[in-house]
C-alpha positions in Angstrom: 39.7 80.2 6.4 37.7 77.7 3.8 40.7 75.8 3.5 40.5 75.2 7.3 36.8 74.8 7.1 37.1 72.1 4.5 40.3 70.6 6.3 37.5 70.1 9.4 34.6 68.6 7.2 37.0 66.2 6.1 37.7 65.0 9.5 34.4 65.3 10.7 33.5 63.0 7.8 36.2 60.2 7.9 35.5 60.2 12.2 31.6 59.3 10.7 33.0 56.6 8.7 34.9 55.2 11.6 32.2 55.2 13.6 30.1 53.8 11.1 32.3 51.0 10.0 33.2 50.2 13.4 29.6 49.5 14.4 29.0 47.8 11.5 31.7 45.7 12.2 30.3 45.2 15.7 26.8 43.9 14.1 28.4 41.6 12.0 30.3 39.9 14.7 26.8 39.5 16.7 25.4 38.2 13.4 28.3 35.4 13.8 27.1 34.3 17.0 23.5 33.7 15.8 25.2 31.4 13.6 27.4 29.7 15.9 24.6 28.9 18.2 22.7 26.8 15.3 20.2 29.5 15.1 20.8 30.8 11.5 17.3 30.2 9.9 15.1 31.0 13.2 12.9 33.5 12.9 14.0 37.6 13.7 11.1 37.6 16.5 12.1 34.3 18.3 15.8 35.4 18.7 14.8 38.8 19.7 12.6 36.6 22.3 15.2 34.6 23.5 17.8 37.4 23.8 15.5 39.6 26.3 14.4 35.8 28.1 18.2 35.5 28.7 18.9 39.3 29.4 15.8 39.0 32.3 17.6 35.5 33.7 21.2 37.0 33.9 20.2 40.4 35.7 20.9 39.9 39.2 21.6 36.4 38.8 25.6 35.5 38.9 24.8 31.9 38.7 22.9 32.0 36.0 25.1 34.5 34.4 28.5 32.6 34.9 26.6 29.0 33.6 25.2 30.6 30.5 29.6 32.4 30.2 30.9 28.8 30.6 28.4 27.4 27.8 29.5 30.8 25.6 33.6 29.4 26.5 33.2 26.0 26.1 31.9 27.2 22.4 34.3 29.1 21.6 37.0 27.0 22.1 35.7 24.8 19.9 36.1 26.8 17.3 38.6 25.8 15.0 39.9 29.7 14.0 
């Protein structure tokens, strides 16, 4: 029984640590588009600012949504990766 017990807090942890390094993984990828869009040493406030400016634009608007995609494409494939 405590052999099973430990057997399942193992797992439990490492499914943690997936989680966890998967998200962290996720935020560093965001991080990497701050950067690609020039707007590395901008202050935390003023991205935060322009990321819920763009989220209000794009909500309901497919134009604006599918302009502000092609800019994003047209970026990445510039990238030289």
């Amino acid at each position: 029984m405590r052999a099973a017990l430990a057997r399942l807090e193992r797992m439990a942890k490492a499914i943690t640590s997936d989680a966890r390094k998967k998200d962290t993984r996720e935020k560093i990828e965001l991080g990497g588009l701050i950067v690609k869009a020039g707007l590395r040493y901008e202050k935390r406030a003023l991205l935060l600012g322009l990321l819920i400016d763009a989220n209000n634009r794009v909500k309901g608007d497919e134009t604006e949504k599918s302009r502000l995609t092609a800019i994003g494409a047209e970026a990445f494939g510039d990238d030289s990766e």
